[in-house]
N, C-alpha and C positions, 0 to 999 in steps of 0.2 A: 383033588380039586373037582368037585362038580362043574355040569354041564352050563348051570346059571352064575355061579362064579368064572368060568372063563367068559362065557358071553357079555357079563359085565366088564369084567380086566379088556376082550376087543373093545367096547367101546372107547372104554379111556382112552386106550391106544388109538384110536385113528386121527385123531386132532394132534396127535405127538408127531414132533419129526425127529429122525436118525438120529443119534447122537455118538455113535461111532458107527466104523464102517471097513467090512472087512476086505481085503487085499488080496494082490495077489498071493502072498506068502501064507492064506489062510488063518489056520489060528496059530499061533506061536505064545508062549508063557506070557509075554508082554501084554497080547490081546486077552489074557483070560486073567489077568489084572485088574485091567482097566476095566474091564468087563465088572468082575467082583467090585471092584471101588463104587461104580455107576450104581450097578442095581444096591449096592448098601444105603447108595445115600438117596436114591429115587423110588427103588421098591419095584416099579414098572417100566423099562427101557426099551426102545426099539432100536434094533442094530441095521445097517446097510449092507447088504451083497454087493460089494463092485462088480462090472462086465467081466476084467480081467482075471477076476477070481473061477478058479475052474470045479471046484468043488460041490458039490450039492448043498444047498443053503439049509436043507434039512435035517443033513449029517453035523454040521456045522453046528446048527441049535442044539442037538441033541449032543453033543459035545462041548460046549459049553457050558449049558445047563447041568450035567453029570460033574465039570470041574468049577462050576460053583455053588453049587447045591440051589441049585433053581428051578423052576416050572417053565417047558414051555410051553405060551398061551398061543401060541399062533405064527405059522409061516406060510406068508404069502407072496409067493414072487423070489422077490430078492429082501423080503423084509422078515425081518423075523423080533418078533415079543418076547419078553423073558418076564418072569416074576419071582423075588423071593420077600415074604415077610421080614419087616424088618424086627426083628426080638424086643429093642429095647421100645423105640417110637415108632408105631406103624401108623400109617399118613392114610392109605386106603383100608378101610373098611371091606370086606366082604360079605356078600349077602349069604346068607345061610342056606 
């Protein structure tokens, strides 16, 4: 992914809110489900860090991304971006 493809992918993301949000139990098989369901049917999803989660939120996208075969575009804080192209119907365009 180029540097003007992800700076596009932040943009979309910042008007987006959470739509899941990880715990204290981290990631577990059920998170990296829901995970994969989301980004197939959205393409670009932004996940939540809770306080009680003890983990580096870094590690955590980067973990993720690796068990669903994803990009990540961006973590900031407790938020973290994912992207995968969707194969059949892709919804976002990227700029070349």
């Amino acid at each position: 992914m180029t540097s003007k493809q992800r700076a596009y992918l932040k943009g979309l993301a910042m008007t987006m809110d959470p739509i899941l949000n990880v715990g204290k139990s981290s990631v577990t098989p059920e998170m990296v489900t829901s995970v994969d369901e989301a980004i197939e049917k959205r393409e670009l999803i932004k996940i939540g860090v809770l306080k009680n989660c003890m983990d580096d939120p870094r590690a955590i996208a980067e973990t993720l991304a690796e068990r669903t075969h994803s990009e990540v575009v961006q973590v900031i804080g407790k938020k973290i971006v994912l992207y995968r192209k969707n194969k059949n119907k892709s919804k976002i365009e990227l700029p070349k």
